[in-house]
N, C-alpha and C positions, 0 to 999 in steps of 0.2 A: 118601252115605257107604256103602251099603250097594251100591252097584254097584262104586265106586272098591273096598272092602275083599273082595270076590267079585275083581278083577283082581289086588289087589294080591298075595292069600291063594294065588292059583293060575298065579299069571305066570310058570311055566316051563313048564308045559303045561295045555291045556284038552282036554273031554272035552264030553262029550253034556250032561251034569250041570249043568255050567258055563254053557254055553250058556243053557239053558236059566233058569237063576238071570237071566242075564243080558237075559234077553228080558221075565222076569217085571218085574224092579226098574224096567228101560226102561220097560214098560206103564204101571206105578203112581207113576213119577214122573211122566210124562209127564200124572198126570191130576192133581197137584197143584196145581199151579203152570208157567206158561211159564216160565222161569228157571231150571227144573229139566233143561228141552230146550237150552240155553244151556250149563249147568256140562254136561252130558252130552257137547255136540259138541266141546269143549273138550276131555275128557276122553279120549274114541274118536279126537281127531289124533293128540294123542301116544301113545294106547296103540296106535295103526295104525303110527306112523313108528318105535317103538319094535322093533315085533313085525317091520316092513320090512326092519332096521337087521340083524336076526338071520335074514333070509331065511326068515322061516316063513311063506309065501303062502298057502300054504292053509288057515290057523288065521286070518288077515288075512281072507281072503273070507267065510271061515264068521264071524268074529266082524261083517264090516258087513252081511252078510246079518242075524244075528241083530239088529243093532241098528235096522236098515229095520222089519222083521218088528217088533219092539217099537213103536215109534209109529207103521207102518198099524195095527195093532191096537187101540191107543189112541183114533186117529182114530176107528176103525171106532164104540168105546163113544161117544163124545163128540163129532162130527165140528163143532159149533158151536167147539173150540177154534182151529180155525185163524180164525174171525175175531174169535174174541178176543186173539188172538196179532197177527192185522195189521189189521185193521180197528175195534177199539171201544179205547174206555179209555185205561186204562195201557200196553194194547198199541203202541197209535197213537203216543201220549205219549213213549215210547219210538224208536221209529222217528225220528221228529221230533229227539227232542234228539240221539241220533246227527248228526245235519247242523248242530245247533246250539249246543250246550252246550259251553263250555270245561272241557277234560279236568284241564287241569292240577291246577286248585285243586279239582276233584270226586275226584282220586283222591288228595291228602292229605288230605282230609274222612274219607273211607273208609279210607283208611290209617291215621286217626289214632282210628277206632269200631274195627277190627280191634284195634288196639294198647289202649284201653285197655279195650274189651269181654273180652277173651284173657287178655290178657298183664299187664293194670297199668299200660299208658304206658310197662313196661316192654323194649319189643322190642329198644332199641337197646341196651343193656345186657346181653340175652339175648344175640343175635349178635355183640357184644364178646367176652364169656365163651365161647362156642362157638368161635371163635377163635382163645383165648390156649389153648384146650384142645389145639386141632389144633397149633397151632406146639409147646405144649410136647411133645406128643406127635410132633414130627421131632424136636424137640432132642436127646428120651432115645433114640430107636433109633439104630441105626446105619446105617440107610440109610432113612432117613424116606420115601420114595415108595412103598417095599417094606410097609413098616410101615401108612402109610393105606391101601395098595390091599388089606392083608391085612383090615384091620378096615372099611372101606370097601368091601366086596366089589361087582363088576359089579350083582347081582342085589339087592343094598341100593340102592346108588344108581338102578337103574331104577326101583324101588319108591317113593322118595323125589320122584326125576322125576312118577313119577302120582300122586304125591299132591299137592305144592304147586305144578308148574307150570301146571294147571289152574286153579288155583286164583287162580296169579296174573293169569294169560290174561283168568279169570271179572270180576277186581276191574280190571280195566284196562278189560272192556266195560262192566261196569255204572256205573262211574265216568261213561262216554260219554253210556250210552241213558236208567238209571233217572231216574223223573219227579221222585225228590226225593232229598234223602241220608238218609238213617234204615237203621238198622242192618239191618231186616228184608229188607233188598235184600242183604246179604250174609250172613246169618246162614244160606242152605242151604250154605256152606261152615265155617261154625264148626269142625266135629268134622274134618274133614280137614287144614283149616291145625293145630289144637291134635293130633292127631296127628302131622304131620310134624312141626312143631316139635319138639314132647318125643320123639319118636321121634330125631332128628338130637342132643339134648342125650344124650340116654342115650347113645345109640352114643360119644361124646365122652365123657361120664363112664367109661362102658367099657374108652374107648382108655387114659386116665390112669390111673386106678387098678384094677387088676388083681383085687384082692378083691372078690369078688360084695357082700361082708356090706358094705365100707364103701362101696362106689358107687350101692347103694340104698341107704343110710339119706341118701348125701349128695343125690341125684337126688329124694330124698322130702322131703328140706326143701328144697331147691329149688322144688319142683314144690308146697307149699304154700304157700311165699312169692309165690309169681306169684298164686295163685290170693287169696291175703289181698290182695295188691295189688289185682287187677281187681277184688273188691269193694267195695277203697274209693277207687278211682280212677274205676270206668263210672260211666254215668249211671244213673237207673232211672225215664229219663222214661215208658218202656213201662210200667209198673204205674197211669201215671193218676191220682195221689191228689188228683189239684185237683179229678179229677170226683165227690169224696165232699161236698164242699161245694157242688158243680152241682145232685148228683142230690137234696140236703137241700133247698136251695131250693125246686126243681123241685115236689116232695112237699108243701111250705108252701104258698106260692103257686101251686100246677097245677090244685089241685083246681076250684077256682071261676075260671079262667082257660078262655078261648077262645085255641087256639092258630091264629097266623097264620104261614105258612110262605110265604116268598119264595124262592126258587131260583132258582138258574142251570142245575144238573144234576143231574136225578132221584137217582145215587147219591153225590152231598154231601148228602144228606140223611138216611143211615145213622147218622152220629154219634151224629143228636137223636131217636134214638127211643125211647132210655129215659126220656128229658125227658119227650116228646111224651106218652106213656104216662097220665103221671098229671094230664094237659092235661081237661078236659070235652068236647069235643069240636078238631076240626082244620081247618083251612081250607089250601089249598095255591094259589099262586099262582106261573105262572112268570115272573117279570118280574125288572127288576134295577135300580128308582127308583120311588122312594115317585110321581109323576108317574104313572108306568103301573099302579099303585096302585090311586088314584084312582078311575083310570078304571075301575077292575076289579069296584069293590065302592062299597055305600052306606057311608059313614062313620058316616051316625048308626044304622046297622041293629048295630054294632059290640056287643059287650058290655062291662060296668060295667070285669070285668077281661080284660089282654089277656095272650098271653104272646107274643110277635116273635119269631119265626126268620129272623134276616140271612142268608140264606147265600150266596157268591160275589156282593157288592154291599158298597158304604158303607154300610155299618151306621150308623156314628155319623151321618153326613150324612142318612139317612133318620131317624132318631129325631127328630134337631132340628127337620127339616119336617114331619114328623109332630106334636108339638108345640107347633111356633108355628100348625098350623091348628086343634089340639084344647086349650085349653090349661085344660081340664077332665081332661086324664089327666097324670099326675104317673109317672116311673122309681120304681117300689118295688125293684127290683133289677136290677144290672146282673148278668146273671150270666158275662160273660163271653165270650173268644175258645176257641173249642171247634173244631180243624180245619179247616172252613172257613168257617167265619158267625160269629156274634156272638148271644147271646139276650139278652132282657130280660123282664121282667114290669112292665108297666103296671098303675095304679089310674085310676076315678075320685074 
């Protein structure tokens, strides 16, 4: 937001200043997050073909040079990002579902965590209204194309252009590439889409009603109703509250428990470490069937209580074989599917 609102703030001319703002935000997004290099190149097309479109080349050269200049630099701090970008993780993960994930039904997933994360569920309702704003607003003038371009101005709408056609560019890749839908994969666009929007509703309350005093107070209930709405329309599965009933368990049961951790991938096992915590000590094993198990470890060398870390494996299908060959431990709690495993705590 802070680099879009540096282009938007100064888009008739730039200066040394500018530049420079612009090198810095490039640097420090770029050490955030890869996705951050994503809305950015998004960002630098249309504000290149925009700046093109007005024949300012050499403002064009100086701003891709700046934005080169901003991620070698980055590189330079951090240079492990380029192979977390194509080679590890979520990077890879990404790459992959570009060639295989259906677009279709991922970008009204994400279309529909935009709409009711934002908006309320209410967007379509918004763009209605924003509509009946503009037509009424040709009805009343006398030459209605005269009347939008006046309130409409070139330098408005390129401003609007950088803001949400990135943006939409941004939610049509990640719809493709991202490993899962969860809102965090678009949330570095939040403030840019909820700026353009209410930015385009205002100019539209603007064009209708002519008094400053009654088009904010009407743009102000407006703009609380949306917002009453998306509070009681989002989700608020990001706050976690199942994990207060995890982490109790965990606390009851951990302390006299031997934790046994099965894996598939070193970092699926971040989740469980608040669990793991209050565990007596840990055991880790990489395998992915109670069989390879087994093999791995003496069963009766085991302690009275146990605590299981399923993770990326059948959980339940190991529990049950686990117990028809011990049938000295009893499930004192299940605790649960936690992102990607399943735990339990065992008794004798």
């Amino acid at each position: 937001m802070s680099g879009v609102q540096v282009i938007i703030k100064n888009f008739e001319k730039f200066n040394f200043k500018i530049y420079v703002l612009l090198g810095v935000t490039t640097t420090c997004g770029a050490l955030t997050h890869y996705y951050f290099l994503v809305y950015v190149f998004f960002v630098s097309i249309v504000f290149i073909v925009l700046m093109i479109s007005q024949k300012r080349i050499k403002e064009t050269i100086a701003y891709c040079i700046t934005m080169c200049v901003g991620g070698v630099v980055s590189y330079m701090i951090f240079p492990p990002m380029i192979d977390h970008i194509f080679k590890q993780g979520r990077g890879a993960e990404s790459i992959r579902n570009i060639k295989t994930s259906n677009i279709s039904e991922r970008i009204d997933s994400y279309m529909d965590l935009l709409d009711k994360g934002l908006f309320g569920g209410f967007i379509r309702f918004i763009s209605i209204m924003v509509i009946l704003m503009i037509l009424i607003d040709l009805i009343n003038s006398e030459n209605g194309k005269e009347k939008v371009a006046c309130h409409f101005e070139k330098l408005q709408i390129d401003r609007y252009v950088c803001l949400l056609l990135p943006s939409l560019f941004y939610v049509l890749l990640v719809s493709k590439s991202a490993p899962y839908i969860a809102n965090r994969y678009v949330a570095p666009i939040y403030a840019v889409v909820v700026a353009g929007v209410y930015g385009i509703a205002y100019t539209c309350f603007m064009n209708v009603y002519g008094e400053k005093e009654i088009r904010n107070k009407l743009f102000l209930g407006f703009a609380v109703i949306v917002v009453l709405l998306s509070l009681l329309n989002c989700k608020w599965d990001n706050l976690f509250l199942d994990s207060t009933k995890r982490l109790n368990n965990a606390r009851e049961y951990g302390e006299k428990s031997e934790a046994i951790v099965l894996y598939d991938r070193a970092w699926h096992i971040y989740p469980y470490y608040l669990e793991l915590c209050n565990c007596s000590n840990s055991i880790f094993f990489n395998v992915d069937s109670y069989s390879q198990f087994k093999e791995s470890i003496n069963i009766d060398s085991l302690s009275d209580d146990i605590a299981f870390f399923l993770i990326g494996m059948d959980s339940d299908g190991f529990i049950e074989e686990f117990l028809l060959d011990n049938k000295e431990y009893s499930v004192v709690v299940d605790n649960g599917i936690r992102s990607y495993g399943h735990s339990y705590y065992l008794r004798k």
